[in-house]
N, C-alpha and C positions, 0 to 999 in steps of 0.2 A: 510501339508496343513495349511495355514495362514485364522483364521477369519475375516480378512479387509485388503485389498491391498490399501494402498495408491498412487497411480499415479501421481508422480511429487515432485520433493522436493524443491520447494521454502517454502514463510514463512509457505503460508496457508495446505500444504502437509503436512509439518514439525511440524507444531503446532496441527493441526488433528490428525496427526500420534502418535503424542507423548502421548495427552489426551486421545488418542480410547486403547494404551498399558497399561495404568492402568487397563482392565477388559478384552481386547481381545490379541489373537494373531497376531499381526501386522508384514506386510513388507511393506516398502517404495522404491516405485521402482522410479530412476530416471534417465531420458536417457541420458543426458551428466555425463563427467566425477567426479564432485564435487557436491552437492546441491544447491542452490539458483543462479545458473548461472545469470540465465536470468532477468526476473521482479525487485527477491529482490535484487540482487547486486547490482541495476543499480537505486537505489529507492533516494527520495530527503531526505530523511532521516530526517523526519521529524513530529511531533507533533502538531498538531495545533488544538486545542479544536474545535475550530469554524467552521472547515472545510465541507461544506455542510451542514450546521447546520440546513436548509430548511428542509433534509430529515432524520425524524424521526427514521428510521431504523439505519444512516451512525451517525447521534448526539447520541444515545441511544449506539450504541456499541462503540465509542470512549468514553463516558463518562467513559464506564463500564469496560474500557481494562487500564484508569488508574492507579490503585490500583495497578495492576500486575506488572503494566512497573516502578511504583515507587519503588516497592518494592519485587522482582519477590524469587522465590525461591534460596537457596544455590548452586542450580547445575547451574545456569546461571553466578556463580561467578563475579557476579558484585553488591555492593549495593543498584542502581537505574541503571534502562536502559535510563534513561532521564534525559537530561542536560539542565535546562532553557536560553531559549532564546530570549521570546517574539517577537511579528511580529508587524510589522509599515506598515500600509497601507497608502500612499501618492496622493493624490490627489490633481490634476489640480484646477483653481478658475472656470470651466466649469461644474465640475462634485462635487459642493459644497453640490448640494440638494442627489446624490448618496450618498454623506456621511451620510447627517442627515437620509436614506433612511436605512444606513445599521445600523448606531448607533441604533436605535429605535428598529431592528430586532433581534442585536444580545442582548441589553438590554431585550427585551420580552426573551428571549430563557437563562437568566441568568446566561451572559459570562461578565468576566470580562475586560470591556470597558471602554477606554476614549480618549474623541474628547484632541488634545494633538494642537500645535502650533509650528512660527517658533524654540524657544527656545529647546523647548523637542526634533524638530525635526534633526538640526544641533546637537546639543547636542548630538545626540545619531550616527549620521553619516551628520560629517562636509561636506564632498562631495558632497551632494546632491544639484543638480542644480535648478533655477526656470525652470519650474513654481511648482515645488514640494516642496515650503519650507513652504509653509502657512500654510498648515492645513493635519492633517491625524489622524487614528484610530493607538490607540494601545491596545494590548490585550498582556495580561504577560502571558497568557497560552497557550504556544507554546514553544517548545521544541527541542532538538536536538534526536533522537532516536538511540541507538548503533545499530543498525541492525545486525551486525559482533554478538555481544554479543545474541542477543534475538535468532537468528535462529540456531546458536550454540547450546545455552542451550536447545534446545527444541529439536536437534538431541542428546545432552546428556541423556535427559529426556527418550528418546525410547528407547534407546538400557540401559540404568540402568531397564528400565521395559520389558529388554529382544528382545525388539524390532530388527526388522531385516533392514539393509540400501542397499541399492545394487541400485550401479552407473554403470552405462554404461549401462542399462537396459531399452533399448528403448521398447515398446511394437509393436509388430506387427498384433497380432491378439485377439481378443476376442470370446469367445464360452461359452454361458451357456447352461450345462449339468447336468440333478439332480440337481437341485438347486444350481448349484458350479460352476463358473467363472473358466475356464481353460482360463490363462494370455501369452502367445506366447511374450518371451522376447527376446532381443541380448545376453541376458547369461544362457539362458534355459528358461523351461515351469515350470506355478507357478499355485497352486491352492488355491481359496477363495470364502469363500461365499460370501462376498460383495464388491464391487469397489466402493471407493471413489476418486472422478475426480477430481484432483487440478493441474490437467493439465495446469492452466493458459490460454494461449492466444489459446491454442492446445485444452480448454475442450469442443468444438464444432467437433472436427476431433474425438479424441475419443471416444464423445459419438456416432457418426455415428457407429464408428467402436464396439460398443458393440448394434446397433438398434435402438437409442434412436432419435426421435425429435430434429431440432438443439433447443439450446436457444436462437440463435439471437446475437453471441456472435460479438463483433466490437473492433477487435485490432488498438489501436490507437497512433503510435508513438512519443515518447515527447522527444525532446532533451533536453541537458544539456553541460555547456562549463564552463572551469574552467580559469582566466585568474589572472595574478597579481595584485596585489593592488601595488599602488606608493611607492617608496622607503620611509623609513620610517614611512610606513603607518600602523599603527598595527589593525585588522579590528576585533582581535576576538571576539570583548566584542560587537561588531554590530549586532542588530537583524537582523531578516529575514527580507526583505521587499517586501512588493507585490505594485507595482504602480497598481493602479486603471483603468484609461483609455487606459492602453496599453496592459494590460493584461499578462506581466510579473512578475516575483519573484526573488531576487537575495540573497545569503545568504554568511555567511563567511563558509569555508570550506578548513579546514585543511593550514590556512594558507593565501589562496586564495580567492577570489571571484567567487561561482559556479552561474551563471544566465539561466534560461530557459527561455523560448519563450514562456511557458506554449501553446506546438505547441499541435492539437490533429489532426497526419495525419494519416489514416485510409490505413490498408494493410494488406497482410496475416499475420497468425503466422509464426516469422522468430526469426535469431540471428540480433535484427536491430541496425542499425548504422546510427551514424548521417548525414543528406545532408549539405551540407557546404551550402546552401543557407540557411539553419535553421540556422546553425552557424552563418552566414554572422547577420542574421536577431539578435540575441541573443546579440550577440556584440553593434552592433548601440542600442539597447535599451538602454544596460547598460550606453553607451557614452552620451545618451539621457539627462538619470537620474543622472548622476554620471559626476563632472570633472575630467574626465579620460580617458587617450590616452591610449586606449588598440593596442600596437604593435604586440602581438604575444597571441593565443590560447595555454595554457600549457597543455591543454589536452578538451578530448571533447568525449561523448558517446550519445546512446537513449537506451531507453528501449520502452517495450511493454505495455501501459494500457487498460483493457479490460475491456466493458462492455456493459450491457445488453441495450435494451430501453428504461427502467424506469431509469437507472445507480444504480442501486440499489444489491447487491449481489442476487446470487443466490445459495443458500444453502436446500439440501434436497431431498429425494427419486423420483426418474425418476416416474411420473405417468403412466408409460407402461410397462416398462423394470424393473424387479424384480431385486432385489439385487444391482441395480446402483445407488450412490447420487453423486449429485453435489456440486459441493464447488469452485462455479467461480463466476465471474465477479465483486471482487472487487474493480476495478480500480485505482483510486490512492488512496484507505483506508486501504487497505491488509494489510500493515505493521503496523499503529495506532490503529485497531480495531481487531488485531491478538489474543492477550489473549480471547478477549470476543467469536470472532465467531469461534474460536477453541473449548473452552467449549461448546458453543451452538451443532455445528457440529457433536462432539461425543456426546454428548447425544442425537440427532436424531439419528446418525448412530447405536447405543446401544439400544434402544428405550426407555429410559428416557425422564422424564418431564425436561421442559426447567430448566436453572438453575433459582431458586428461584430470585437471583440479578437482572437477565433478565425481570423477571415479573412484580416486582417491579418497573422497573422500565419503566413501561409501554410498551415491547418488545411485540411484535404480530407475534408468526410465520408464520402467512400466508402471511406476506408482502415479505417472503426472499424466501417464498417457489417456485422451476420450474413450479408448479399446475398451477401460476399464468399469465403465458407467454405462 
């Protein structure tokens, strides 16, 4: 008998998992055949301070998953899980007063910003076409994140605290009995007193499947397409860039040019895969911004981002159903806010006070709690 069954091994499984075997007995059950298939495999891999800097919950735990990703422990075998990269935000001479609109915001929320020009801005990626060469935002905090490296170590982390991993482990059934979660797997039957749901795009199906209220969970498909840069084009010292009015992102990536559509198409939980009209669409953006004849796609996938109404995580004990917590709807923060709402997570699931850091820095449980939905 396992004290916490974790359900699902991408990050937020993995990093739960790994925090709840410092004091419990833990398994992590995950139904395809490797961990992080889905969500984290498929992730932009990426660091960006600013990121939804509006909401106080997703700024508060990216601030506070720093530290960790700078300088994480010995068993993650890396010195930093974060490669600086900074992001250039590009903007049209239409959407001039948008810039001063976001400079001012992220200035109040004390990110490091600056209104930059044509020089900064070829400077830094000579490709770039008008009407994009006048004016944009740069912010140096933003990052590359090892993904491969962070959700490794956090599977190392488990099983050095004994932790138990078991792939192929779809779940089929839930039954609480005396206080104890009988778990119905593809590799046998598991017993625990607690479920924790990091089901991902699935933690709306299993929470059915243990009684629970949905949370309103909204899978939403984001492509990504990787294409060449010009022959002797060396791109890797290129920030990130987000154009502004188009609603795009494009980054160097292994070589390459990775570009999304920053698409958000709503569908079941699935194994998703991209539509070549999203493709289609990804490409012209890039050809938009960029003097560049893209003749061929060297590769191209989507994944899954979930989330709630508010977009806001949802972290913490089912207000009906005993013994069940959630630990979904990240969306696209799952991977940069990984350290902090792992911590957070097992000390709810434990029943510990929030971590001290958390407090500090002005974190509010009730914002992330399901109570609230």
């Amino acid at each position: 008998m396992f004290d916490i069954a974790v359900i699902g091994g991408g990050m937020a499984g993995a990093s739960v998992a790994s925090r709840c075997s410092e004091n419990a007995r833990v398994v992590l059950l995950e139904s395809e055949d490797h961990p992080g298939y889905h969500s984290t495999g498929r992730s932009a891999a990426a660091f960006v301070a600013s990121l939804s800097a509006e909401n106080d919950v997703l700024r508060i735990l990216t601030q506070t998953s720093r530290d960790f990703l700078c300088s994480p422990p010995e068993v993650f075998e890396v010195p930093s899980l974060l490669n600086q990269r900074g992001v250039l935000t590009l903007y049209n001479e239409d959407a001039y007063a948008s810039l001063e609109t976001t400079y001012s915001h992220l200035q109040h929320y004390g990110f490091d910003v600056s209104r930059v020009g044509q020089d900064f801005i070829t400077g830094r990626i000579p490709m770039v076409r008008e009407p994009y060469t006048s004016a944009a935002l740069y912010e140096s905090d933003a990052h590359d994140i090892d993904v491969h490296a962070l959700h490794q170590g956090y599977l190392r982390l488990l099983k050095a605290h004994n932790g138990v991993v078991r792939t192929g482990a779809g779940v089929s059934n839930l039954r609480r009995i005396n206080e104890l979660w009988e778990i119905e797997t593809a590799t046998g039957s598991i017993t625990a007193r607690v479920i924790v749901n990091a089901a991902g795009a699935w933690a709306d199906q299993l929470g059915a499947m243990a009684g629970c209220d949905p949370i309103g969970l909204n899978p939403l498909r984001r492509t990504a397409v990787l294409v060449d840069p010009p022959d002797n084009c060396d791109v890797a010292d290129w920030p990130m860039v987000l154009v502004q009015d188009a609603g795009f992102y494009f980054k160097p990536e292994a070589g390459k040019i990775m570009v999304s559509p920053a698409d958000e198409i709503p569908g079941p939980p699935c194994d998703a895969q991209p539509d070549e009209l999203d493709i289609a669409i990804a490409v012209d953006y890039l050809q938009q911004a960029l003097d560049l004849d893209v003749r061929a796609v060297s590769h191209s996938w989507a994944g899954l981002r979930s989330f709630v109404a508010d977009r806001t995580p949802v972290v913490g004990f089912d207000p009906q159903v005993e013994g069940f917590f959630w630990m979904a709807g990240q969306g696209g923060h799952g991977i940069q806010t990984a350290p902090a709402l792992a911590d957070l997570a097992a000390a709810l699931v434990l029943g510990e006070s929030i971590p001290p850091y958390l407090s500090d820095a002005g974190f509010e449980g009730d914002a992330i709690s399901p109570c609230r939905l």
